[in-house]
ROMAR-918494 format. One record per residue: x, y, z of N, C-alpha, C in turn; residue in one letter. Coordinates in Angstrom, 3 decimals. Layout:
<rs>
[[X, Y, Z], [X, Y, Z], [X, Y, Z], 'A'];
...
</rs>
This chain:
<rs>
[[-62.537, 102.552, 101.090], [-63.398, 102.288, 102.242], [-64.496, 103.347, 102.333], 'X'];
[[-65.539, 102.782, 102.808], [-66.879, 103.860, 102.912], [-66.797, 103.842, 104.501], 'X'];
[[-66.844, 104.895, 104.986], [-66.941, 105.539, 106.279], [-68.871, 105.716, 106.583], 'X'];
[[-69.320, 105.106, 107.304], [-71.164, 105.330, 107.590], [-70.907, 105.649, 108.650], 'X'];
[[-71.820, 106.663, 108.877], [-72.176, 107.338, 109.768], [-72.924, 106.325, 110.612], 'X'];
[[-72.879, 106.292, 112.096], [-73.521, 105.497, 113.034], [-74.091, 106.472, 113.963], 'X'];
[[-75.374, 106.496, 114.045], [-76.439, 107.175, 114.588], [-76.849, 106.488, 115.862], 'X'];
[[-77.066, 107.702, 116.936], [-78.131, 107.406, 118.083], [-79.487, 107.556, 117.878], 'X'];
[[-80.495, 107.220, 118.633], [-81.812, 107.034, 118.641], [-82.445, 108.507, 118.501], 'X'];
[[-81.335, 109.540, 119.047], [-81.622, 111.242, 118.320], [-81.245, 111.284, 117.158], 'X'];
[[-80.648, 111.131, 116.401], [-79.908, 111.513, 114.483], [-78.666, 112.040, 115.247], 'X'];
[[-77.985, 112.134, 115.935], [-76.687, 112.247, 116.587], [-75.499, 111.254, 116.533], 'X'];
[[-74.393, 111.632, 115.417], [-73.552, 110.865, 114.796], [-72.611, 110.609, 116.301], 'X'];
[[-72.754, 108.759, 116.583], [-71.767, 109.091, 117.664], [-70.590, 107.594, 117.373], 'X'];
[[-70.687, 107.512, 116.016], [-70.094, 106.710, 115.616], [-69.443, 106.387, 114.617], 'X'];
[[-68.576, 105.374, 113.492], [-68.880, 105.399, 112.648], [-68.201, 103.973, 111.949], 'X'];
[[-68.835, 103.013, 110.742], [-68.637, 102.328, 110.667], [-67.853, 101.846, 109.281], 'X'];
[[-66.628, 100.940, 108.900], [-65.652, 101.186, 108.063], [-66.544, 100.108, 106.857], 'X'];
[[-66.262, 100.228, 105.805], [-67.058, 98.934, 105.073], [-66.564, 99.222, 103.544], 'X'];
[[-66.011, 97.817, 103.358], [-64.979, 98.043, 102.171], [-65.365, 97.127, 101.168], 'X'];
[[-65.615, 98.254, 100.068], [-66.483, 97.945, 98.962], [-66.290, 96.710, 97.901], 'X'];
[[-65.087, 96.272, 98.044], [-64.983, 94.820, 97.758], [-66.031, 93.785, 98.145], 'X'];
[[-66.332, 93.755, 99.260], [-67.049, 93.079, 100.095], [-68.504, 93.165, 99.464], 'X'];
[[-69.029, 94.669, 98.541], [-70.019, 94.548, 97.745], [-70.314, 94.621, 96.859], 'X'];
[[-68.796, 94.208, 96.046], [-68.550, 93.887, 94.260], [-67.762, 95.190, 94.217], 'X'];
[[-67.215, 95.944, 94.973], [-66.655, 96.875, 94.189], [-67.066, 98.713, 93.805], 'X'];
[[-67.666, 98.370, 92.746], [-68.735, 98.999, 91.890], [-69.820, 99.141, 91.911], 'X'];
[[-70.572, 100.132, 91.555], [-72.434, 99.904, 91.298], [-72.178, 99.200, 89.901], 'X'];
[[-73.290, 98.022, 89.979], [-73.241, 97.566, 88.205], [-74.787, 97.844, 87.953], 'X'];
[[-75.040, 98.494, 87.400], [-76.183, 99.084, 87.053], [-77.390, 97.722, 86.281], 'X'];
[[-76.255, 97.048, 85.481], [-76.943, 95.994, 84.206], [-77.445, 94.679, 85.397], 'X'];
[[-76.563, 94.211, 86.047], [-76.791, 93.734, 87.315], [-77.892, 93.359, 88.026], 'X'];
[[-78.472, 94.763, 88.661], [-79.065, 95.386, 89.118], [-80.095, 95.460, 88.635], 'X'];
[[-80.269, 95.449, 87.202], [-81.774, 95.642, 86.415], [-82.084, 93.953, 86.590], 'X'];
[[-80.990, 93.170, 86.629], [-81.435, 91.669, 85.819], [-82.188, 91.450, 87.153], 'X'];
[[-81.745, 91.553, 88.378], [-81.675, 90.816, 89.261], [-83.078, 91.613, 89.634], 'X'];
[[-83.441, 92.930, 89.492], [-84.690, 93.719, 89.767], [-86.210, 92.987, 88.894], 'X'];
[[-85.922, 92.508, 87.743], [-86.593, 92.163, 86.841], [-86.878, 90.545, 87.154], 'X'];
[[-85.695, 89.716, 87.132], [-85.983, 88.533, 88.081], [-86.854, 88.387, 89.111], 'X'];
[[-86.693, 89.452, 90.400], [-87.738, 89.779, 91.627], [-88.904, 89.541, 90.880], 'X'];
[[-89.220, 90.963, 90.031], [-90.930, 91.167, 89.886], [-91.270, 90.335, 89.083], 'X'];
[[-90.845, 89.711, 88.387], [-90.932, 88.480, 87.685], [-91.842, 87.374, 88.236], 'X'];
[[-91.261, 87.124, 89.168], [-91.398, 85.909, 90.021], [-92.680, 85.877, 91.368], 'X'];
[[-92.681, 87.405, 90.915], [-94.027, 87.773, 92.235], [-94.992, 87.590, 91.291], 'X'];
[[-95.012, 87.492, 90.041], [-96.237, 87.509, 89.455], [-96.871, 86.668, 89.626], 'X'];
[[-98.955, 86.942, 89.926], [-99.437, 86.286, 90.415], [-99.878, 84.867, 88.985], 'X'];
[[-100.101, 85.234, 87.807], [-100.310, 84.437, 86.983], [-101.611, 83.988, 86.640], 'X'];
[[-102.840, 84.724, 87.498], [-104.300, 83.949, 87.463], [-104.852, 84.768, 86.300], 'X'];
[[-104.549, 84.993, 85.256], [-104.901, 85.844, 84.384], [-104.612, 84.305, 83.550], 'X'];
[[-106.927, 84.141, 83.121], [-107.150, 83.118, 82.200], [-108.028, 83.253, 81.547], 'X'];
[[-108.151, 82.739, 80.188], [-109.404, 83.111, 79.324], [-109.929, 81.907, 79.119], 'X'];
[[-111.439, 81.308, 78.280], [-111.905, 80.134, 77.982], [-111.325, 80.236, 76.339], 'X'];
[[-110.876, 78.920, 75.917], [-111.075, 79.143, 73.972], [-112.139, 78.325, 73.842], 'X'];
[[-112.408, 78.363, 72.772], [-113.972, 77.832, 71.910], [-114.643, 76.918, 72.526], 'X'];
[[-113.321, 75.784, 73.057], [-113.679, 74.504, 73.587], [-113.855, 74.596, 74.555], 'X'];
[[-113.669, 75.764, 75.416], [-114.220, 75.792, 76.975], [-115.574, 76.407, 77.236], 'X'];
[[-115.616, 77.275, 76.270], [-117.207, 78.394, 76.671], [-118.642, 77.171, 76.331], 'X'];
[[-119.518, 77.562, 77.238], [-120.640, 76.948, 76.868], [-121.180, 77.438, 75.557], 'X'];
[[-121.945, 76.149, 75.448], [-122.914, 76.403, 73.935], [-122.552, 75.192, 73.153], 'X'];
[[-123.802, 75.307, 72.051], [-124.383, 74.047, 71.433], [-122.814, 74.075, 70.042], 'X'];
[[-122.761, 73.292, 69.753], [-121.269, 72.846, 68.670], [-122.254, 72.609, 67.567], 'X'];
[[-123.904, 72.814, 67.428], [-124.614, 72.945, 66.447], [-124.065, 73.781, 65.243], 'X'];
[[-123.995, 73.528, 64.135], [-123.548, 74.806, 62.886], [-124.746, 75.282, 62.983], 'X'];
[[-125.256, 76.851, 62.956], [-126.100, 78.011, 63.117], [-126.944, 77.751, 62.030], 'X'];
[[-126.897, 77.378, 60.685], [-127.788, 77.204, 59.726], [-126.825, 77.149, 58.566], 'X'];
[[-128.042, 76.449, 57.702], [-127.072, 75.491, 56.707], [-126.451, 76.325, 55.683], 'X'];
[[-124.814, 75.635, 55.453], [-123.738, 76.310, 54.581], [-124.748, 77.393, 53.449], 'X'];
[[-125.533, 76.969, 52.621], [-125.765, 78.177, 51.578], [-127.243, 78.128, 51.441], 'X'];
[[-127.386, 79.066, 51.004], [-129.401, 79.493, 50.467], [-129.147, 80.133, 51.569], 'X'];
[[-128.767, 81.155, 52.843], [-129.638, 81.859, 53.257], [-129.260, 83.560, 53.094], 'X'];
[[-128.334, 83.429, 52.619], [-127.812, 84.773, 52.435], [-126.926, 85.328, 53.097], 'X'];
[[-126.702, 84.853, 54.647], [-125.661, 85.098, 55.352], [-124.381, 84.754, 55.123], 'X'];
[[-123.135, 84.540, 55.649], [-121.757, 84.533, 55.613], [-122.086, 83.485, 56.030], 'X'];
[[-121.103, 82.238, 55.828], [-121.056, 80.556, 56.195], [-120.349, 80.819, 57.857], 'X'];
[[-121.335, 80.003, 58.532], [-121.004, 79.893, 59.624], [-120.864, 78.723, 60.307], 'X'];
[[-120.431, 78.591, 61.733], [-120.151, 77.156, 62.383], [-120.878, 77.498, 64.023], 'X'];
[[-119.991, 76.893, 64.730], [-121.038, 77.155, 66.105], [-121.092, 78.085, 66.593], 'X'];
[[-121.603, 78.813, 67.800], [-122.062, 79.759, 68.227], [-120.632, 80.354, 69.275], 'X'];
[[-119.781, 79.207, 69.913], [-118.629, 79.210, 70.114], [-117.697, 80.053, 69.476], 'X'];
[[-117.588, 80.044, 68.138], [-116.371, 80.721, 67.236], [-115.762, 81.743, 68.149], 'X'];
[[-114.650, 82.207, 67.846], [-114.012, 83.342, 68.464], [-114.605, 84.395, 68.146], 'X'];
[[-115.041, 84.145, 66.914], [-115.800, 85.934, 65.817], [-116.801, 86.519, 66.474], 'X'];
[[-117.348, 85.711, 67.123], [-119.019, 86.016, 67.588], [-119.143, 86.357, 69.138], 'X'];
[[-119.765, 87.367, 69.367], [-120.112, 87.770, 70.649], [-120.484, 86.848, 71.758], 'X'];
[[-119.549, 86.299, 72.703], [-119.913, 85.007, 73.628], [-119.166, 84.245, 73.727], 'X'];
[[-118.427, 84.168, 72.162], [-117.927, 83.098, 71.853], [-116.187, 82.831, 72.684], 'X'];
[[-115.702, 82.037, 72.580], [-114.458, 81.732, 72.864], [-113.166, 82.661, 72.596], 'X'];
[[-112.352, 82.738, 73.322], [-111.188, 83.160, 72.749], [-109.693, 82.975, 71.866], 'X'];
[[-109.440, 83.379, 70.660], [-108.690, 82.416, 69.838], [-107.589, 82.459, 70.721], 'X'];
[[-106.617, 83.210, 71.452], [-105.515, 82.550, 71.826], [-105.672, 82.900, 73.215], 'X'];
[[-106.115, 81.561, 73.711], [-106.831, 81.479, 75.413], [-105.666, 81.496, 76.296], 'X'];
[[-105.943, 82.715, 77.224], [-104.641, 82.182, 78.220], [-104.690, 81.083, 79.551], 'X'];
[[-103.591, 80.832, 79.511], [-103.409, 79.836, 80.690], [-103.140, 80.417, 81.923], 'X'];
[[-103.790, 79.686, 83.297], [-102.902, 80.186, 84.361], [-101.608, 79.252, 84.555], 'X'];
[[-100.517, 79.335, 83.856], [-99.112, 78.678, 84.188], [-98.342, 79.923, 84.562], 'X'];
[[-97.891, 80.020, 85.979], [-97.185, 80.892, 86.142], [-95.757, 80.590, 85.790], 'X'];
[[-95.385, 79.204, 85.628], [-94.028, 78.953, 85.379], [-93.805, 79.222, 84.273], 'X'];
[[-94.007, 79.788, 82.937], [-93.325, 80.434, 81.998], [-93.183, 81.921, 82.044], 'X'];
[[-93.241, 82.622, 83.270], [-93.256, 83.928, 83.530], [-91.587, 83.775, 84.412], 'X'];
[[-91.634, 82.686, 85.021], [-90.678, 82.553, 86.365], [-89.187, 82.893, 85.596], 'X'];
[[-88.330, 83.326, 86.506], [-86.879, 83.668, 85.420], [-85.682, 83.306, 86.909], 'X'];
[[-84.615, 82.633, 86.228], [-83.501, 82.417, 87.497], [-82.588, 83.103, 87.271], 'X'];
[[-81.430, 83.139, 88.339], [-80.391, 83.782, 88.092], [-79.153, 82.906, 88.632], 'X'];
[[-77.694, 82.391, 88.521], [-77.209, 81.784, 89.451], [-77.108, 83.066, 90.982], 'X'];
[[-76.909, 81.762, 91.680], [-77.292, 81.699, 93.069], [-75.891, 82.803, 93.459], 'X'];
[[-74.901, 82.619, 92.755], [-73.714, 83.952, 93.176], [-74.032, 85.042, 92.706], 'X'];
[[-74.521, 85.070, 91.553], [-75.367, 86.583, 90.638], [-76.047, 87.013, 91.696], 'X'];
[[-77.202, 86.547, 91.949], [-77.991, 86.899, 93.307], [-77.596, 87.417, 94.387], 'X'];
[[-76.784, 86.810, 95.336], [-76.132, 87.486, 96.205], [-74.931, 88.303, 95.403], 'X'];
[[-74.879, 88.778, 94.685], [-73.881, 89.492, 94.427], [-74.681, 91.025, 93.954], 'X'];
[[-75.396, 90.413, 93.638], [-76.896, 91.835, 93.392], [-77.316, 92.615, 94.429], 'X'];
[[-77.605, 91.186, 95.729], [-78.139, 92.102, 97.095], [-77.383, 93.231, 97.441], 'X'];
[[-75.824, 92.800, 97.010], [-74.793, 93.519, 98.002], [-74.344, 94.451, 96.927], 'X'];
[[-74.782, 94.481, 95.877], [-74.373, 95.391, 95.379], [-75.975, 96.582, 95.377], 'X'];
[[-76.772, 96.429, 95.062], [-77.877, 97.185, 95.604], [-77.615, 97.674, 97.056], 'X'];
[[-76.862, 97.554, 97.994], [-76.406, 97.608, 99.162], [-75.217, 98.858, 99.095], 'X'];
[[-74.629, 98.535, 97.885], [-73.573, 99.014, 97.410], [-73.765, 100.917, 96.975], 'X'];
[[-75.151, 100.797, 96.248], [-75.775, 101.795, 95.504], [-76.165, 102.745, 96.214], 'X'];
[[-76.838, 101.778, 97.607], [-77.565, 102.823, 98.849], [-76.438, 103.687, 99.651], 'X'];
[[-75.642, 102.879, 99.778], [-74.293, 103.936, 100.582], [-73.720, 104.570, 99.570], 'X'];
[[-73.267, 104.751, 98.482], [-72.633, 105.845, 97.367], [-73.803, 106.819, 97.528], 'X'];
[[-75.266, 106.526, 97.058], [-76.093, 107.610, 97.340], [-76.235, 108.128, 99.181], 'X'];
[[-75.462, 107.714, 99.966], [-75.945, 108.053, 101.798], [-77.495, 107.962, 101.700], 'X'];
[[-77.855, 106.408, 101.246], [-79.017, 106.575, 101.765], [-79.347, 105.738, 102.856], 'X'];
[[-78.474, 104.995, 103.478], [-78.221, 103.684, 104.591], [-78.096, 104.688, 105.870], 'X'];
[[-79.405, 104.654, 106.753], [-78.986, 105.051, 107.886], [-78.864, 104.069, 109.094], 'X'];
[[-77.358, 104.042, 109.539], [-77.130, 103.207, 110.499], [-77.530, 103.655, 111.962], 'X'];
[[-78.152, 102.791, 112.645], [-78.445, 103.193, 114.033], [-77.848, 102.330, 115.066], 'X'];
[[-77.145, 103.014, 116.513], [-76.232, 102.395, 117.044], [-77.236, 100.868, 117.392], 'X'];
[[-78.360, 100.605, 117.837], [-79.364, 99.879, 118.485], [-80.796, 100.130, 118.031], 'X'];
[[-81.252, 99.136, 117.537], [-82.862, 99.416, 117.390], [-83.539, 98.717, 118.162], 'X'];
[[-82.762, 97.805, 119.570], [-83.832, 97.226, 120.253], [-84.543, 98.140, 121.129], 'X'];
[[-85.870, 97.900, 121.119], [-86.969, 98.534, 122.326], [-87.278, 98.099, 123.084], 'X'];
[[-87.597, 98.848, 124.152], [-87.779, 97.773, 125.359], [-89.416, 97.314, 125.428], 'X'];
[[-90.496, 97.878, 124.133], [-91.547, 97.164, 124.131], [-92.331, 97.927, 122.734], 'X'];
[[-92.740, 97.076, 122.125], [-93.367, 97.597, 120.781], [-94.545, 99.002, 121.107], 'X'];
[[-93.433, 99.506, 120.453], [-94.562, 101.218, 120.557], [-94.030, 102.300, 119.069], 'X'];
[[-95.134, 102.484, 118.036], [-95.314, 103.162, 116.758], [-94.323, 104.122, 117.155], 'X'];
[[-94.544, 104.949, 118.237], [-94.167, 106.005, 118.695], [-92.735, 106.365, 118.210], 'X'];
[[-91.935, 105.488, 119.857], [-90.758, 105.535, 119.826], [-89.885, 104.789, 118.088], 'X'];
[[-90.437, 103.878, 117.442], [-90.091, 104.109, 115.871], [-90.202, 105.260, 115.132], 'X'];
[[-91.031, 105.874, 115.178], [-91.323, 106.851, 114.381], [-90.543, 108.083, 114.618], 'X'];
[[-90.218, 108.285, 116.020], [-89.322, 109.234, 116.365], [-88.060, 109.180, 115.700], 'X'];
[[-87.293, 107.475, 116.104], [-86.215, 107.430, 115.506], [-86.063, 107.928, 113.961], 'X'];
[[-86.518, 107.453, 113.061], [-87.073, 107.988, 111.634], [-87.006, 109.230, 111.191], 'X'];
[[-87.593, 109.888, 112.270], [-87.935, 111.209, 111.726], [-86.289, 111.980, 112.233], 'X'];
[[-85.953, 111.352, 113.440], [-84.666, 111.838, 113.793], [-83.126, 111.403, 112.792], 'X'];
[[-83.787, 111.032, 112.026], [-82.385, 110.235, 110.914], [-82.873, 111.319, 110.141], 'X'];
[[-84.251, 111.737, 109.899], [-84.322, 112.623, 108.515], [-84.711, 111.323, 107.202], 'X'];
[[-85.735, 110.458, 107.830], [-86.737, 109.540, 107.435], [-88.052, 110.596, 106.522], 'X'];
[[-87.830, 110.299, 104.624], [-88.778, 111.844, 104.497], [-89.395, 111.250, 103.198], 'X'];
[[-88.866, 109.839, 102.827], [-89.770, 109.168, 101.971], [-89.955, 107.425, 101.998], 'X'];
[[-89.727, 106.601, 101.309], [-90.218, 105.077, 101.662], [-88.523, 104.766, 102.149], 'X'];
[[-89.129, 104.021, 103.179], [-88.029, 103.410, 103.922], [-88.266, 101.945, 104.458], 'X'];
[[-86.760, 101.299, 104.195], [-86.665, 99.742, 104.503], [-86.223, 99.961, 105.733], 'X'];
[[-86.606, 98.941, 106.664], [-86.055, 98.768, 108.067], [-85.750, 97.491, 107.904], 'X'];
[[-84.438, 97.070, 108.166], [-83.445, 95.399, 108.158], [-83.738, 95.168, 109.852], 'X'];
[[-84.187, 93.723, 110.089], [-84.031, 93.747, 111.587], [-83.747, 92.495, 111.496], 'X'];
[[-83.109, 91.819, 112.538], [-82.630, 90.737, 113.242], [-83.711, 90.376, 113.466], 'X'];
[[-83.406, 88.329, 113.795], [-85.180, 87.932, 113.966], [-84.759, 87.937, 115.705], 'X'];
[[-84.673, 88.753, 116.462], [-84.654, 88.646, 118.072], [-85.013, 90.459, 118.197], 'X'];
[[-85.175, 90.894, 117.112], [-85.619, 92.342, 117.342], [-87.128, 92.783, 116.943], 'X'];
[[-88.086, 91.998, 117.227], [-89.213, 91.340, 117.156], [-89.875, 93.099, 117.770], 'X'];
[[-89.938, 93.616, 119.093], [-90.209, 94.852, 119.247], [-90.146, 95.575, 117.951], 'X'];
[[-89.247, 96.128, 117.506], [-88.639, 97.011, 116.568], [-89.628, 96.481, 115.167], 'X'];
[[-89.997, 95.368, 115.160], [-90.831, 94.747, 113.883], [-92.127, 95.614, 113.979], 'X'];
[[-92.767, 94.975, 115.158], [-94.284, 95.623, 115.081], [-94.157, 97.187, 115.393], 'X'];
[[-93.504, 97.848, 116.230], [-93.214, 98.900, 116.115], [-93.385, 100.019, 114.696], 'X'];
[[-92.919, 98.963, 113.743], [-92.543, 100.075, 112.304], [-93.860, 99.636, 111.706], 'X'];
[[-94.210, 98.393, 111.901], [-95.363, 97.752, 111.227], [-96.298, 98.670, 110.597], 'X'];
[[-96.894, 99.448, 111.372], [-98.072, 100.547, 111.340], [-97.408, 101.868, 110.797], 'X'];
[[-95.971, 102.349, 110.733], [-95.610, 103.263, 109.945], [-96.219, 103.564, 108.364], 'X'];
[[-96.889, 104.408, 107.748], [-97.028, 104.628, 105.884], [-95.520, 104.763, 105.657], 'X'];
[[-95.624, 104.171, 104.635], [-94.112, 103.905, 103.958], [-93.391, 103.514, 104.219], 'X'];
[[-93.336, 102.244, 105.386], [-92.100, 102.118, 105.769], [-92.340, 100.212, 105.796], 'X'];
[[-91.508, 99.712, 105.245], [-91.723, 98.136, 105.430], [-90.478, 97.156, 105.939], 'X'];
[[-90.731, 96.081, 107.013], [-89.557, 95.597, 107.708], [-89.443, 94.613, 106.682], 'X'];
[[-87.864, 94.119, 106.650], [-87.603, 92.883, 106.417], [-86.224, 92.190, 107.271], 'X'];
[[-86.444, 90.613, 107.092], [-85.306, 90.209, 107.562], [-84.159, 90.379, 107.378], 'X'];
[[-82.998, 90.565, 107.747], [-81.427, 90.889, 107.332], [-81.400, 89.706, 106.414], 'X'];
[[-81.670, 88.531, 106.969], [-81.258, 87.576, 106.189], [-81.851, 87.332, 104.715], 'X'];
[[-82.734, 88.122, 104.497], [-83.664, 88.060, 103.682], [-83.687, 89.397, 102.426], 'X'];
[[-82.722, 90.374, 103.091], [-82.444, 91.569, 102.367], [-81.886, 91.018, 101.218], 'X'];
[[-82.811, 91.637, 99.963], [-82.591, 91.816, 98.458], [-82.672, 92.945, 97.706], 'X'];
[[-82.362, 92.588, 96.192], [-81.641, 93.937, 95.527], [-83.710, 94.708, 95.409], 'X'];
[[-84.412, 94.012, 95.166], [-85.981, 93.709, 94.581], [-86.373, 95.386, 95.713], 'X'];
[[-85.849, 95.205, 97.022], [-86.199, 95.778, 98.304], [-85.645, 96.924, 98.374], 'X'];
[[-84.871, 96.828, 97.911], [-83.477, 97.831, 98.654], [-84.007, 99.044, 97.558], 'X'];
[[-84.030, 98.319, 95.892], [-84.349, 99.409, 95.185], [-85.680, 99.856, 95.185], 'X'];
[[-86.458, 99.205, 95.233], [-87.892, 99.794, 95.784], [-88.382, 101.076, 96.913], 'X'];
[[-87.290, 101.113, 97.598], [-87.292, 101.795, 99.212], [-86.590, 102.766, 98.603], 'X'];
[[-86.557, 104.385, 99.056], [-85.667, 104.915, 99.251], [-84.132, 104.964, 100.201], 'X'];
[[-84.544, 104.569, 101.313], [-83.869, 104.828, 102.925], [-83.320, 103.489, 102.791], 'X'];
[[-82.831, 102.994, 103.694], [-82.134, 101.111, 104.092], [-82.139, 101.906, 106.287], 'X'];
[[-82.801, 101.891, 107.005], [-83.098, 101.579, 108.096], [-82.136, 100.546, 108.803], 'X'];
[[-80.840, 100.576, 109.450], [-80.485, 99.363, 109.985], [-79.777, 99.459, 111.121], 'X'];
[[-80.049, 98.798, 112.198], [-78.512, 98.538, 113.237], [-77.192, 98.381, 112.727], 'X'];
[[-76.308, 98.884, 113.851], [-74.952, 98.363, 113.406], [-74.900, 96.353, 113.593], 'X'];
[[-74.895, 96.722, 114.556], [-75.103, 94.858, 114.562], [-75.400, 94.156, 113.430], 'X'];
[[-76.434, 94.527, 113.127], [-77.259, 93.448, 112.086], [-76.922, 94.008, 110.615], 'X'];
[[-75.976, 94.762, 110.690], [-75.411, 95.172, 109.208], [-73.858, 94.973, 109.492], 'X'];
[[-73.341, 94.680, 110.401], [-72.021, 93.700, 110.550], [-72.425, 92.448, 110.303], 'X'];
[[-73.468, 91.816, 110.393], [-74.184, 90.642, 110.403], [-74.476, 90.014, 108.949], 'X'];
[[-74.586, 90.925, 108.229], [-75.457, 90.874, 106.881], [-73.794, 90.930, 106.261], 'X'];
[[-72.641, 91.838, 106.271], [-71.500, 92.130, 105.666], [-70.683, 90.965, 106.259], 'X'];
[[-70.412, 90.232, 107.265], [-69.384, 89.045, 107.355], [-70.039, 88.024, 107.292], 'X'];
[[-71.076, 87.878, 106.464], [-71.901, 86.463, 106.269], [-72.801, 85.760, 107.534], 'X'];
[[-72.600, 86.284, 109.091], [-72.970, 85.538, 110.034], [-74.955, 85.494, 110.480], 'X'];
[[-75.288, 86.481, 109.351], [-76.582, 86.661, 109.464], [-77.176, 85.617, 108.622], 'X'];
[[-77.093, 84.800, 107.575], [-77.677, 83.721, 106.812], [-77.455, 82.575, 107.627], 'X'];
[[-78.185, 81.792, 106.571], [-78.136, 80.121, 107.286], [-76.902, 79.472, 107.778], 'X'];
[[-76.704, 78.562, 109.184], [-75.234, 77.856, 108.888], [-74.871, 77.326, 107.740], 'X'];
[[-75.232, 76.683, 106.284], [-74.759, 76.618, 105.295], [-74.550, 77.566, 104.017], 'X'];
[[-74.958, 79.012, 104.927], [-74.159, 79.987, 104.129], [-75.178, 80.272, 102.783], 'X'];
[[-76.360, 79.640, 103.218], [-77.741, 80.221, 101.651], [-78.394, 81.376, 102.844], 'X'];
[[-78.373, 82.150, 101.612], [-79.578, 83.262, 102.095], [-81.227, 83.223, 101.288], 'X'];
[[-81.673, 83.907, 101.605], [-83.082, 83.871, 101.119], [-83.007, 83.967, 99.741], 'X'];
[[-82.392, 84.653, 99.112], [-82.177, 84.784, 97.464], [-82.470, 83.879, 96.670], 'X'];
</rs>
């Protein structure tokens, strides 16, 4: 069992929460972890990276001058790939779907929670008893943060009814919200910190934070 520390809105341990590593594969699996990291950035790729070939660039499909007598190298249209202007021999496409990569749908969630897994062996999950505010202000976020000992990029997990606490962090450098339900391995390893309520990380650990049919964003 991993024992987390449960924090007040000062960095004042006044709690603490039990969470048993079964529940997030166990183990760190490192190989895992890369597939499922590589899958992410994979899939963000934007794909608009395109070139013209011969047959797309303008210009006359005239041959330049006739096969022999002039002394030059035998040539064809002004198009060719060889020639300054001309086309490109292996033109790219914008198809982003041969970039795209899957994983099964249990691999996936089994990645989140184990990236989940990685952040508490390293104590980098700071739990906070409550992150609701009673009205969106940079301020009072930033305090909390700095009172956990918030000192490089940090994820904040929020519930979608903790809407304050969203725009609040919004305007923080380095710090980016996401949904509980929506927490992935892509995030978790990107961030240093994991930012979360107890609530909404009991939420995320007994399944009750995803869809009623039990899919998460993954």
């Amino acid at each position: 069992m991993i024992e987390l520390p449960v924090l007040d809105n000062s960095g004042k341990q006044i709690d603490a929460l039990s969470i048993d590593e079964s529940q997030l594969g166990s183990e760190v699996r490192p190989a895992l972890l890369k597939q499922a990291y590589v899958m992410f950035h994979a899939n963000r790729r934007q794909g608009s990276a395109r070139t013209k070939s011969r047959g797309m660039v303008e210009g006359s499909t005239r041959k330049l001058y006739r096969q022999k007598g002039t002394g030059n190298a035998r040539a064809g249209s002004v198009r060719t790939p060889i020639r300054s202007g001309g086309g490109v021999t292996f033109a790219k496409d914008k198809d982003t779907g041969k970039w795209r990569q899957r994983m099964p749908r249990k691999m996936r969630r089994l990645a989140n929670r184990n990236a989940l897994l990685a952040k508490l062996v390293d104590g980098e999950v700071k739990c906070i008893d409550s992150l609701d505010l009673d009205a969106p202000r940079t301020k009072d976020m930033k305090n909390i943060l700095d009172a956990c000992g918030i000192d490089r990029t940090c994820l904040v997990a929020l519930s979608l009814d903790q809407r304050d606490a969203a725009l609040s962090a919004r305007n923080i450098d380095h710090v980016r919200t996401i949904r509980i339900d929506q927490l992935n391995a892509f995030e978790l390893l990107n961030h240093r910190y994991l930012v979360v309520d107890k609530a909404t990380l009991e939420s995320f650990l007994d399944g009750s934070a995803f869809n009623a049919d039990g899919k998460d964003a993954a």
